[in-house]
C-alpha positions as CSV (number, residue, x, y, z in Angstrom):
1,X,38.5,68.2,-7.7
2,X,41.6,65.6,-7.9
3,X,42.6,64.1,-5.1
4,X,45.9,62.0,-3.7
5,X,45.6,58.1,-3.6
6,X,44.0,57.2,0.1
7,X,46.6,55.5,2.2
8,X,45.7,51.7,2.5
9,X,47.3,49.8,5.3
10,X,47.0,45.9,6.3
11,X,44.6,45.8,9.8
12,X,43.9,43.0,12.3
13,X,46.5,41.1,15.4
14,X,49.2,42.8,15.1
15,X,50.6,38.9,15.8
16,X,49.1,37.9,12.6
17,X,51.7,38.4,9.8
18,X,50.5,41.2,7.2
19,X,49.8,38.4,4.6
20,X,46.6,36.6,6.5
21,X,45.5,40.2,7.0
22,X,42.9,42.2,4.7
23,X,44.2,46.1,3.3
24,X,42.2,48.7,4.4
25,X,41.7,51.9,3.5
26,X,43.1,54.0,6.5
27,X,43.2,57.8,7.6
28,X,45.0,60.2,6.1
29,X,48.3,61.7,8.1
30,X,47.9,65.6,8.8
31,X,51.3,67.4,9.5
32,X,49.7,69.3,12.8
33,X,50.5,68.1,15.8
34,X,47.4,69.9,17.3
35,X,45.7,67.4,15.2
36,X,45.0,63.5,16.7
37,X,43.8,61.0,14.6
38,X,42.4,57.9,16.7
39,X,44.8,54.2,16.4
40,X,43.3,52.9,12.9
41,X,42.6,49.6,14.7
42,X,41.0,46.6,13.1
43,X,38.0,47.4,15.2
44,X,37.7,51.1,14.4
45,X,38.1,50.3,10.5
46,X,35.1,48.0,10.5
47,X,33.0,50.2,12.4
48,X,33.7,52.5,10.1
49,X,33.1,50.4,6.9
50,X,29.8,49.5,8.8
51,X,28.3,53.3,8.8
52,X,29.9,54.4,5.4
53,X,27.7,52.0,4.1
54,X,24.6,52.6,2.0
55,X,23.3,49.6,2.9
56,X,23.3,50.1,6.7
57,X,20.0,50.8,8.2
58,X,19.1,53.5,10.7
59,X,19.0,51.5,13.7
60,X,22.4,49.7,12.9
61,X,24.3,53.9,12.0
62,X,22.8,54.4,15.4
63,X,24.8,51.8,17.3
64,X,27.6,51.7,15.1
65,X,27.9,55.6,14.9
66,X,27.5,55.3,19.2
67,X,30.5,53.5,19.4
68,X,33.0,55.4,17.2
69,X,31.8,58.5,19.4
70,X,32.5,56.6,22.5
71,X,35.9,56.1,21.6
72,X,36.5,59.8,20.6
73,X,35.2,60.8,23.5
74,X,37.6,58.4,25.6
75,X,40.3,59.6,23.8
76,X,39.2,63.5,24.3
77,X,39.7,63.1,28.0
78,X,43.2,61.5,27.5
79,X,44.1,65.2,26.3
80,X,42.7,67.2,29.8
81,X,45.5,67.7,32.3
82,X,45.3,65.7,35.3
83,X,46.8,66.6,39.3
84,X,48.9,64.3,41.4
85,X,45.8,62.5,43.9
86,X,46.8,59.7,46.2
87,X,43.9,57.9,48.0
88,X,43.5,55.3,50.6
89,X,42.1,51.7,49.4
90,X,40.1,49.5,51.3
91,X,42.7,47.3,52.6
92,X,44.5,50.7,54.5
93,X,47.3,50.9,51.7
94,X,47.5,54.1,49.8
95,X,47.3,54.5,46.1
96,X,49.2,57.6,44.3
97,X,47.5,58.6,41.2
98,X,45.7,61.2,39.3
99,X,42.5,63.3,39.1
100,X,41.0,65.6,36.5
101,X,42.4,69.0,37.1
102,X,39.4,71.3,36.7
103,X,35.5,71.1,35.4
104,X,34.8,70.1,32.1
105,X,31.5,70.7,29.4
106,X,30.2,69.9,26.3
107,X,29.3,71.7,23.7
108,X,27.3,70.2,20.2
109,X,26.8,72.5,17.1
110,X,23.4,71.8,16.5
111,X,21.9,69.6,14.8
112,X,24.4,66.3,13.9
113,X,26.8,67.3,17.2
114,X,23.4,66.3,19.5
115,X,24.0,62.7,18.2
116,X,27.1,62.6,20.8
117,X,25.7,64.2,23.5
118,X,24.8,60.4,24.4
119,X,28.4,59.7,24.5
120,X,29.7,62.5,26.8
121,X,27.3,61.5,29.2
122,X,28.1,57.9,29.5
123,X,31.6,59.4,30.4
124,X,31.1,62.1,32.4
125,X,28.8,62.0,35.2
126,X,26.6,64.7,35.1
127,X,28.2,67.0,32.8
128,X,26.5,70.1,31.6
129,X,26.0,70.6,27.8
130,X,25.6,73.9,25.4
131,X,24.0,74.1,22.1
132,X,25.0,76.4,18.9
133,X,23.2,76.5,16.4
134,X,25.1,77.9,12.7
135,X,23.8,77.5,9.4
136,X,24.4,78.6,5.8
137,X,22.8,81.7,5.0
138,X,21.3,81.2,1.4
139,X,22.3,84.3,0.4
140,X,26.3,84.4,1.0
141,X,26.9,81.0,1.4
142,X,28.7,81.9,4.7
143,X,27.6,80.3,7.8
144,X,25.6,82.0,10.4
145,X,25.3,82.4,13.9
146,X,21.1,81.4,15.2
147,X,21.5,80.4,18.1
148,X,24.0,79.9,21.3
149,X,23.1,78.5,24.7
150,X,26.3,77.9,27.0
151,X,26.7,77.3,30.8
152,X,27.0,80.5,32.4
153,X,30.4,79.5,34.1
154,X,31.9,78.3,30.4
155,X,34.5,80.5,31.0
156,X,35.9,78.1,34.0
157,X,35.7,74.9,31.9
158,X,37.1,73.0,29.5
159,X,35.1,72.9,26.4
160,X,34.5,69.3,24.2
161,X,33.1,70.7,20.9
162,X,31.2,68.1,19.0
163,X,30.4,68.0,15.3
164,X,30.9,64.6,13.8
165,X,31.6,66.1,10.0
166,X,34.1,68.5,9.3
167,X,34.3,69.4,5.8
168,X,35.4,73.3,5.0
169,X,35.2,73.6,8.9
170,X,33.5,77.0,8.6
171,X,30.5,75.9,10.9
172,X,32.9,74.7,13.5
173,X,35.3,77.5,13.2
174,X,32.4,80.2,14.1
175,X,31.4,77.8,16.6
176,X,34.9,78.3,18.5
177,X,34.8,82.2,17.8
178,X,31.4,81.8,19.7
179,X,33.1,80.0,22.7
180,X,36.3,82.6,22.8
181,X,33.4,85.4,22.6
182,X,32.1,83.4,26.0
183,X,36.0,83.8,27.6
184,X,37.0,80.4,26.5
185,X,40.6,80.4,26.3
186,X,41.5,78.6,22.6
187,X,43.8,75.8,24.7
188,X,40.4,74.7,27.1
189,X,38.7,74.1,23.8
190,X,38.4,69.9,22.4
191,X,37.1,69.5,19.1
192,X,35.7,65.8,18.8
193,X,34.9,64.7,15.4
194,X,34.2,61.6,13.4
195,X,35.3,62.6,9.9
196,X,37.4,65.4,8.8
197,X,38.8,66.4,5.9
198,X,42.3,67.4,5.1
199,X,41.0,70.4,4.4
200,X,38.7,71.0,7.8
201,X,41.5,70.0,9.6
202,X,44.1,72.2,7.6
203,X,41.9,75.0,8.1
204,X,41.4,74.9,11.8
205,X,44.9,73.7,12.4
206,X,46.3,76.7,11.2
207,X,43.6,79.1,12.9
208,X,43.6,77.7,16.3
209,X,47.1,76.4,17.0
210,X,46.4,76.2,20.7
211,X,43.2,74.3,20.4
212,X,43.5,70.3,19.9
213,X,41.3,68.5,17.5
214,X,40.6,64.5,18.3
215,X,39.2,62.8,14.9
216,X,38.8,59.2,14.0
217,X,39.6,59.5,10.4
218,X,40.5,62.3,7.7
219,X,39.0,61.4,4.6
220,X,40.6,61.8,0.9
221,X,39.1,65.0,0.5
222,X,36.0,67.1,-0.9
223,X,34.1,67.1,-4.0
224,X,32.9,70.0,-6.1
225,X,30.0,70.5,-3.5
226,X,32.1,70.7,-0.7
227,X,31.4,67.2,0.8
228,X,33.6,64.7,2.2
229,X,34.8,62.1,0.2
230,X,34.1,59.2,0.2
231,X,32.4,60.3,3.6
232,X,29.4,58.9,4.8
233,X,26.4,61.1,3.7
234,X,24.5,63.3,5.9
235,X,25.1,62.7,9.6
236,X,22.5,64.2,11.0
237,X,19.9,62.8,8.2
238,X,20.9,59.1,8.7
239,X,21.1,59.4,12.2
240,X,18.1,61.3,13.5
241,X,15.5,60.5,10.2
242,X,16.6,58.2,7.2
């Protein structure tokens, strides 16, 4: 499958001039504005140089892996709506500011999306998670619904769906047709995802206009097997076993 040449862009201070900096691969632009692609910082770059490698061990992907999803889901809550708030500061003055306009959850399509459950969490006091589970039946090639547990009140809530790897985005597409089945309204839905493709992200640009996608990187594209390239492997392998 041919591809376009990967964008390569100089990273590090922006007050260092571009010629005492190193050229990096960076992600590739997506015409949807439904479609946010992280700041390709010096910092995100070499975090993810550090888990694309083969080299990098389980316990390092871990760490490494932890703190690209922490900045996704940083980043996710940037896109909730907030309501005008002022409070009253220990000194008697007040403070005008903002609060999170409604309750949130999180969602992970089973198994690679519990890997940022972690994240969420360490954000979001408290919040409640669901689980779907969708994998390729053997026999179409399609995925399939196994398994959905969701708060009862989903409905109510904005949704953060999490899938690090978003290749033909068919698993992820069925996973938001699950949450719509629950009376999630497309716009409450957040997908949060390492690594798309320009595919993926075509695909569920086009399909769910309303809904916003937060990704760190799109990738060059897939191969004949329908895996990211260059990509990283198997999330959920190196994470969880290898």
């Amino acid at each position: 499958m041919a591809h376009t040449k990967a964008p390569s862009q100089c990273v590090g201070p922006e007050y260092r001039p571009d010629g005492q900096k190193p050229t990096a691969t960076v992600s590739t632009e997506v015409s949807h504005e439904n479609v946010h692609i992280l700041p390709q910082t010096s910092q995100l770059i070499a975090l993810l140089t550090t888990i694309r490698d083969q080299k990098t061990n389980r316990a390092d992907f871990i760490f490494y892996s932890n703190r690209i999803i922490r900045l996704l889901v940083e980043e996710g809550l940037n896109h909730l709506p907030v309501v005008q708030q002022t409070v009253t500061t220990p000194v008697g003055r007040s403070y005008s500011g903002v609060n999170f306009q409604g309750k949130i959850c999180g969602v992970s399509i089973m198994r690679a999306g519990e890997a940022m459950e972690q994240g969420l969490r360490e954000c979001c006091r408290s919040v409640r998670i669901g689980k779907i589970l969708i994998q390729r039946d053997e026999e179409t090639s399609k995925p399939r619904l196994f398994y959905a547990k969701l708060p009862e009140d989903i409905a109510d809530r904005w949704v953060l769906l999490l899938d690090p790897m978003l290749a033909t985005g068919g698993s992820a597409l069925m996973a938001v047709d699950v949450l719509r089945s629950h009376g999630v309204p497309e716009e409450r839905i957040l997908f949060l995802n390492l690594i798309a493709s320009p595919e993926g992200a075509n695909n569920f640009a086009q399909k769910f206009p309303k809904l916003r996608v937060v990704t760190a990187f799109v990738d060059q594209g897939l191969d004949g097997k329908n895996y990211i390239v260059p990509g990283l492997g198997d999330f959920g392998d190196r994470y969880y076993t290898m």
